[in-house]
Backbone bond lengths (Angstrom), bond angles and torsions (degrees), N, CA, C in turn:
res aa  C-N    CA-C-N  psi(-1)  N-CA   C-N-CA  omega(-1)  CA-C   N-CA-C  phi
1 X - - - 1.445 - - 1.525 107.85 -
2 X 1.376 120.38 114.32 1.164 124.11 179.62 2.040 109.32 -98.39
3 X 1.139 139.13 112.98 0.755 127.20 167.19 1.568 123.77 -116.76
4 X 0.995 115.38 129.68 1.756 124.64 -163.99 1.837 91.96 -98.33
5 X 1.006 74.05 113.67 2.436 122.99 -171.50 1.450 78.06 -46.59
6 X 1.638 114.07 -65.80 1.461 110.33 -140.06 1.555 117.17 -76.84
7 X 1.291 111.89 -22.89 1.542 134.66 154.29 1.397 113.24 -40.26
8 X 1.312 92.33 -63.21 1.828 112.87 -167.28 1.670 89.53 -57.07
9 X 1.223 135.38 -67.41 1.475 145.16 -132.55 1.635 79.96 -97.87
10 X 0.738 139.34 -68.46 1.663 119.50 -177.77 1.418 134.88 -47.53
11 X 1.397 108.00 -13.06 1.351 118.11 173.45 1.200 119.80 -92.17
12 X 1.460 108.31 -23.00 1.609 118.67 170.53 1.533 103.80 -76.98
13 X 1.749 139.58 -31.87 1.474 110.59 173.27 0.710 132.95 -79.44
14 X 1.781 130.70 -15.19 1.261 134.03 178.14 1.935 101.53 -70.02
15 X 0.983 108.00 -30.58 1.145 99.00 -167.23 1.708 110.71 -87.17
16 X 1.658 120.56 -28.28 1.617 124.64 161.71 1.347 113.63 -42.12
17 X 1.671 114.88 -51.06 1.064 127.81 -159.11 1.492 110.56 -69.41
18 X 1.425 116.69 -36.01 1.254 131.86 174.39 1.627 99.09 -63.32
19 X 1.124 112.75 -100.74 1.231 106.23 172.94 1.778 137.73 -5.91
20 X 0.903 102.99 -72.09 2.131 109.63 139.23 1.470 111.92 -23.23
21 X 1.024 92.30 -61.39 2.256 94.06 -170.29 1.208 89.61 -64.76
22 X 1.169 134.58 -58.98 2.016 131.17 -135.87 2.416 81.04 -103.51
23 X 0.558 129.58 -35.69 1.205 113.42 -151.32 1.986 104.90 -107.49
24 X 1.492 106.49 -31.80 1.739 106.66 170.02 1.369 100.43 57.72
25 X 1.104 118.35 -158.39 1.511 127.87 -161.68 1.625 100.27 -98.16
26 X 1.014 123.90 30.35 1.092 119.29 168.68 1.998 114.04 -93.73
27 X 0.986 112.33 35.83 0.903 142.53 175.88 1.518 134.34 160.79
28 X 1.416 116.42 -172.83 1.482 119.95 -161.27 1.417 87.12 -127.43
29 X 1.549 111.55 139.48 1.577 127.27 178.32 1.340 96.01 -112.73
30 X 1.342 128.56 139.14 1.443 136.46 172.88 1.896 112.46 -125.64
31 X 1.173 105.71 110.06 1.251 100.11 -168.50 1.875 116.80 -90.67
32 X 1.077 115.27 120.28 1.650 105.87 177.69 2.023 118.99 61.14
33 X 1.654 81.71 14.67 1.886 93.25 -178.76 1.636 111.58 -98.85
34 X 1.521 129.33 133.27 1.217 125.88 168.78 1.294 128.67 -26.30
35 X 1.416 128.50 149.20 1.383 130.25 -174.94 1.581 92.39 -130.27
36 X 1.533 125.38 129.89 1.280 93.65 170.95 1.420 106.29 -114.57
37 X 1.286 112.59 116.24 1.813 111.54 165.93 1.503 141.46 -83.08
38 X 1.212 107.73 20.81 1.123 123.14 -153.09 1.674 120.12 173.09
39 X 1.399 112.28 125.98 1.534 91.63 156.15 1.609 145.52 -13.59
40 X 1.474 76.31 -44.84 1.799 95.97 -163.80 1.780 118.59 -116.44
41 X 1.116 85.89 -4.68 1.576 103.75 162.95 1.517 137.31 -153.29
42 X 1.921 94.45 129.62 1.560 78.45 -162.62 1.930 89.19 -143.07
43 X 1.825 108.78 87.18 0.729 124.42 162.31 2.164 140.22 -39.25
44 X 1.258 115.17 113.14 1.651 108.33 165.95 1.705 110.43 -62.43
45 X 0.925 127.87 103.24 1.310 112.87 159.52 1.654 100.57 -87.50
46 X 1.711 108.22 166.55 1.605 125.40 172.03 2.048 100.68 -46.42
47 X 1.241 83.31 -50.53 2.226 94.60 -167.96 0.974 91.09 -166.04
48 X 1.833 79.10 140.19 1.350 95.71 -162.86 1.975 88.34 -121.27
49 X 1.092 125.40 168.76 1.184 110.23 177.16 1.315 99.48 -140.50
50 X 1.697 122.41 113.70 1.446 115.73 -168.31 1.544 92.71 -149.48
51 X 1.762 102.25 152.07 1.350 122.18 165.51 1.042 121.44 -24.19
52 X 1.513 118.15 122.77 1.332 116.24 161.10 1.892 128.03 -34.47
53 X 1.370 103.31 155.71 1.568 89.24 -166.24 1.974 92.58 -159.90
54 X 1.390 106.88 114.61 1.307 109.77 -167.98 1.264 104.69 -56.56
55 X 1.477 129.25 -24.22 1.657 113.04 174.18 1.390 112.42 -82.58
56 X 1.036 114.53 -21.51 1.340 130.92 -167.53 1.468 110.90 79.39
57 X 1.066 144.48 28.31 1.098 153.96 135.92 1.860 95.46 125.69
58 X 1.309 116.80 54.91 1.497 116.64 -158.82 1.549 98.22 -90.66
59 X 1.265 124.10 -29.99 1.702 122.28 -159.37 1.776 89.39 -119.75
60 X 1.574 132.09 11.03 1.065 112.78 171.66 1.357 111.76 171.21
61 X 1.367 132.52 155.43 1.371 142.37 -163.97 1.408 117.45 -75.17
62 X 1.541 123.33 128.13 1.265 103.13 172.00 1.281 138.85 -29.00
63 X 0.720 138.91 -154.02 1.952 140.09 168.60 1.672 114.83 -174.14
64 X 1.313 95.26 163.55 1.598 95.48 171.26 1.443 124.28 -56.13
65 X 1.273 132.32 -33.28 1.451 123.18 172.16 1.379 112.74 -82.80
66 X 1.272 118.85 0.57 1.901 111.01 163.56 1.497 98.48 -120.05
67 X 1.203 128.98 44.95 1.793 123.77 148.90 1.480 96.56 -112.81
68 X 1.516 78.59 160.31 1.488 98.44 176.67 1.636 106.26 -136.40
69 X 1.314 120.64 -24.90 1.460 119.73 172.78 1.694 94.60 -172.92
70 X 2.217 84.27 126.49 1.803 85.81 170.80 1.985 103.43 -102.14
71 X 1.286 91.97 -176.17 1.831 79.05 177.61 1.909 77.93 -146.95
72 X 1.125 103.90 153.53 1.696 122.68 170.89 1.602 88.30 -140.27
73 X 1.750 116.47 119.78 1.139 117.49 159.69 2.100 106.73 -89.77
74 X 0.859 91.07 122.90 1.830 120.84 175.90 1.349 112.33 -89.86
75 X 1.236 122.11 119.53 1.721 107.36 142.25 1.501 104.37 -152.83
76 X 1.548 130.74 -72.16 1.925 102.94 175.02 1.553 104.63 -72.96
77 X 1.602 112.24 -1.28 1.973 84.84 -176.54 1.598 96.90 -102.65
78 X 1.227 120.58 33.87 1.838 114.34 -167.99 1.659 97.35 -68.23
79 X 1.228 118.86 -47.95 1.448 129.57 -179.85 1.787 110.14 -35.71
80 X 1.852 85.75 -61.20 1.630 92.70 -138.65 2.201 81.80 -77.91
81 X 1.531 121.24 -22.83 1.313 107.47 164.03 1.335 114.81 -41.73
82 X 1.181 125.47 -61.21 1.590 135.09 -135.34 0.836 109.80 -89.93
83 X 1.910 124.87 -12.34 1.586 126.52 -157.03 1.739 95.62 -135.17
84 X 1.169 109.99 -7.84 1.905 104.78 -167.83 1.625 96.60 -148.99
85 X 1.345 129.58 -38.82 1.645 128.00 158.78 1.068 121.08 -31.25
86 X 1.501 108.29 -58.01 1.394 128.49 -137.41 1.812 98.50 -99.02
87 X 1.240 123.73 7.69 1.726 127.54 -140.79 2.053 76.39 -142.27
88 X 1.080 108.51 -75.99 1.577 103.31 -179.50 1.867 115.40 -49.42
């Protein structure tokens, strides 16, 4: 799996930045930080977009009941996400 960084990382600011404009502090953006959904899984998505949190998540990882939208930007790893990511 070859993935080109600069692709990957450019697609994630246009899209922070957006997010920032339309969304303000009405929430917390987490970029490339654990989510944990599970005991047994506790996925990086690109951004993560979760409830505000007065520590800001200092003593522990977001979770599924404080997301509200994850984003994984994909393009040569869309495969190896969807078929071997998504299974571990």
């Amino acid at each position: 799996m070859n993935v080109n960084l600069n692709t990957h990382e450019s697609a994630i600011t246009p899209i922070e930045r957006l997010l920032r404009q339309r969304l303000g502090d009405k929430v917390l953006l987490r970029i490339q930080l654990p989510v944990q959904l599970d005991d047994y899984s506790e996925p990086e998505p690109d951004i993560s977009v979760v409830k505000l949190n007065p520590l800001d998540y200092e003593d522990h990882h977001s979770n599924a009941s404080q997301v509200f939208l994850l984003i994984e930007i994909a393009d040569s790893s869309l495969k190896y996400d969807r078929e071997v990511k998504a299974i571990a």
